[in-house]
Every structure is written in structure tokens, then in C-alpha cells.
N, C-alpha and C positions, 0 to 999 in steps of 0.2 A: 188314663194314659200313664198316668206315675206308677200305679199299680202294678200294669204291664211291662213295659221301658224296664224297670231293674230285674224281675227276673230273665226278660228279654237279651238283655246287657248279659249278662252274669250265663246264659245260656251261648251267646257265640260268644264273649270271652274263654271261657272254661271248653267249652264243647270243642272249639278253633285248638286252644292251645295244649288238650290231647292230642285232638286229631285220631292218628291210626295209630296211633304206640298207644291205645288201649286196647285190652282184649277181654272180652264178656265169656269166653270160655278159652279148650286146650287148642281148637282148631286155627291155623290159622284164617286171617283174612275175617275176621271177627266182625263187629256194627262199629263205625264210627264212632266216638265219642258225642258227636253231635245228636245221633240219634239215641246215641242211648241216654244223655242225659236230657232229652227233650220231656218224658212221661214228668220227670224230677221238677223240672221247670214247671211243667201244669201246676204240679201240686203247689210250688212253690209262692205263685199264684193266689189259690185257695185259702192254701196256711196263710197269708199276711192277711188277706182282704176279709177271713173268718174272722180272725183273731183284734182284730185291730178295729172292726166293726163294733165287737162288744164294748171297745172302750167308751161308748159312747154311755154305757150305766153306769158308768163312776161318772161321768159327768151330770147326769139325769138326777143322781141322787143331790150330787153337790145342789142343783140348779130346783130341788123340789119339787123338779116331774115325776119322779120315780113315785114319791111319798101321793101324790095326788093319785095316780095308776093304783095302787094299793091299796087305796083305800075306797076304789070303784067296786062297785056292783057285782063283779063278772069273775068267774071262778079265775082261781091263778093259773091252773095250768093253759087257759088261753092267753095269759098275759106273756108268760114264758115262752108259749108257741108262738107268738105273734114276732116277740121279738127275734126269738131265734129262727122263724122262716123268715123274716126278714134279711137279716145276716146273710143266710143260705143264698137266699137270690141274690143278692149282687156280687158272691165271690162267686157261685155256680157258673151266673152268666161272665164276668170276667176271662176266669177260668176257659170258658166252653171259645170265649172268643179267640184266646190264644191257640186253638185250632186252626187258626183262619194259617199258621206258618205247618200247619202239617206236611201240603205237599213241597217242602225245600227239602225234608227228609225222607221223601219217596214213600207218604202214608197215603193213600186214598181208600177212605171208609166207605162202605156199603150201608145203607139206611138203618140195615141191621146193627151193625158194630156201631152207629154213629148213637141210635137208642142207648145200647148198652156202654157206652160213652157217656152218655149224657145223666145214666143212672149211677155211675161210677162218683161220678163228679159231684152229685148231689149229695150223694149219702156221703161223701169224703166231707163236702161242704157243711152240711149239718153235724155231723158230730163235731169238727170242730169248734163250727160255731157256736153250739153248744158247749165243749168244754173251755172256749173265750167266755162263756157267759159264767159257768162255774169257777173261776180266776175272777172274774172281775166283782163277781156278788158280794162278797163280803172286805171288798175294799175300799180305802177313799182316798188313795194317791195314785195319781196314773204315774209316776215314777217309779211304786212299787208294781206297777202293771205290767212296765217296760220289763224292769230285776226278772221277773217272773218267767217273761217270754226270751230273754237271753239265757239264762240257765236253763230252761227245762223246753221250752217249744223249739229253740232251732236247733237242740241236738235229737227232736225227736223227729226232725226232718231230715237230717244229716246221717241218724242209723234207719234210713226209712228205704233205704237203696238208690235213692235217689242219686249220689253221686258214687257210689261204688255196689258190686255186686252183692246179694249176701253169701253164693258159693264162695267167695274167696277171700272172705273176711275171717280173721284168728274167733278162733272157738268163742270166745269168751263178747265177742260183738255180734257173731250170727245166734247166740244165744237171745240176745238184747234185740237184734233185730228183728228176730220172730216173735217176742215179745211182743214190740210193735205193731200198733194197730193200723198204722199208716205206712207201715209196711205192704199189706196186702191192698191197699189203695193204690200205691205205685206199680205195683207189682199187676195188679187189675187192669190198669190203663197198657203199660204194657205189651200184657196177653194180646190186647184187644188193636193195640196198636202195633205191634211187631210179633202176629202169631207163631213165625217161624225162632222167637228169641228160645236160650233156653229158659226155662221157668221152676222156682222151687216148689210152687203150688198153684192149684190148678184154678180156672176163672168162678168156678160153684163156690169153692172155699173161700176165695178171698171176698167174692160178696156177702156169702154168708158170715165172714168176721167182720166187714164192715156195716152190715146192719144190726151184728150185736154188739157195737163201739156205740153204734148211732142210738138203739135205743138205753142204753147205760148211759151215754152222756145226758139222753133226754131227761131221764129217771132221775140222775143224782142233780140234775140245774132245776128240777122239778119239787125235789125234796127240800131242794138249801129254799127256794122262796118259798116254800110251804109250811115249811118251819118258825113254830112262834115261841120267841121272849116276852117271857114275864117278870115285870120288876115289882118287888116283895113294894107294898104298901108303907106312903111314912108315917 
């Protein structure tokens, strides 16, 4: 409920207090604010409940679960899978429940779009999840956890379209924004939730960036636990 409730909050606060003096393109009589920043809110969602999930291997290390798991039987890369499908599910399904206010903004999905919704959200979920685990692996302050996700994860949700469009953003942010890789996850949900929006890129694209985010993040959270130190001999 905590999870939800704030970006909930922060969706009619923000969404309310555009209102209609937003406009998503030249035409008038443009999307509400409300709906267009609802795709934003999903993610928004995702981002804290991925990221915030990993914190829990700086604590595993502190507390000597982590060193026990390690030094198990069982190849690493299911130890990395394990946790990071974990992650995965409980912001996917989070995430997926925040559907439940779709139709206040005049969305009603088809089975079809609701699948391709639900594959959206996961691959968004996973690679996050994943790059929470990649930040958190080699640290042992959850203070330096937090540092981490104020400068670099909530601007990379803030240039991710989620509250402004990337048509009308200065050169030099729609640069940054396509950049972004959770750009085309907003951007995705979206397509999928307001087909008639305008769109920078099309629904093929963006899943195809978003499962070459997902398997990169896989890959490098794969490599950092994979990777061994050796200490020279006294």
C-alpha cells in the first residue's frame, strides 16, 4: 500500500494540477494531464519497488546470508537469477495492480494489449531490478545506496518522459532522453495504453530496446558476482 499511495498521491496531485493547460502536441484539445502522466506513474511504481528491493543485499552481506549463498553448491548465475526474478515479481505485480485505476482515465484494455502490458512491465521490472542489484553489489552503506539512487535513478526517470514529452523538450534533453532506456518503457506502455497518442517510436522498437537493457543489465549483475579477488599470500 506504501508503494502505491505515493506515486498514486503524486499522480492526482501533479496530473490535477496541470490539468488541460498541458498540451502533448500542436493540436488543440490535447490528453489531460492526468492521462498522460498515468503511463509515468506505472513506471514510477516499478523504479522504487525494483530498486529498493535490492537493498536488501547490503543488508544480506552485513547479516552473512549473502557469504553463506556463495559459497553454495549451485552455479552463480542462478543465485543472481534467483534474486533478481524475485525483485521482478513484486514490482511487476505492484506495478500491474496499479492498472486496477486505468479506467478513471478512459483506458479499457483488450486481453491482447493487457498481455502486451504485462510483458512491458516485466522486462521494465527486470532490468531494473537488475541494475538495483548492479548499485548494490559492491557496497556496504545503504546510505551510500540512497546517494546513488537520488543523483542518478530519479533523473533517469524524470528524462524518461514520464513527466514531460520528448517532442518538446530542448535539444540537448531529447538527446538524453533517447538515450534512455526507460524511455522506450514509458513510451511502450503508452503506445499500448493510448494508441491514438502521438508517439516518437514505434511498439517493435521499444520492446526491442527494452530487452536489450534487460539482457545487459542481466549480463553486467552476472559478471560483478562472477568475478573473483585474490589476495596475494602472507
Amino acid at each position: 500500500m506504501g508503494v502505491i499511495a505515493s506515486p498514486l498521491l503524486f499522480w492526482l496531485v501533479i496530473g490535477s494540477g496541470f490539468g488541460t493547460s498541458f498540451r502533448s502536441g500542436n493540436a488543440a484539445g490535447q490528453q489531460h494531464y492526468l492521462d498522460y502522466f498515468y503511463p509515468g506513474a506505472l513506471i514510477m511504481i516499478v523504479l522504487f519497488t525494483s530498486i529498493f528491493t535490492m537493498m536488501s543485499v547490503i543488508e544480506d552481506r552485513k547479516e552473512g546470508f549473502l557469504l553463506s549463498v556463495m559459497v553454495a553448491p549451485v552455479p552463480r548465475s542462478a543465485i543472481v537469477l534467483g534474486k533478481v526474478l524475485g525483485g521482478t515479481t513484486l514490482s511487476a505485480i505492484q506495478g500491474l495492480i496499479f492498472l486496477a485505476f486505468a479506467p478513471l482515465v478512459g483506458v479499457h484494455l483488450t486481453l491482447g494489449d493487457f498481455l502486451l502490458v504485462v510483458l512491458v512491465v516485466f522486462l521494465v521490472s527486470f532490468a531494473l531490478t537488475a541494475l538495483g542489484f548492479v548499485i548494490a553489489w559492491p557496497m556496504d552503506s545503504t546510505q551510500a545506496f540512497h546517494a546513488i539512487i537520488n543523483l542518478f535513478l530519479i533523473p533517469l526517470w524524470l528524462l524518461s518522459g514520464a513527466l514531460f514529452p520528448l517532442s518538446g523538450a530542448s535539444g540537448w534533453l531529447r538527446l538524453i532522453m533517447r538515450i534512455n532506456p526507460l524511455t522506450y518503457g514509458v513510451e511502450a506502455l503508452r503506445l499500448l495504453l493510448y494508441p491514438q497518442s502521438p508517439a516518437v517510436s514505434s511498439l517493435p522498437v521499444c520492446v526491442a530496446a527494452l530487452g536489450m537493457f534487460t539482457i545487459v543489465m542481466f549480463g553486467l549483475s552476472f559478471s560483478m558476482v562472477n568475478r573473483r579477488t585474490t589476495k596475494p599470500a602472507a
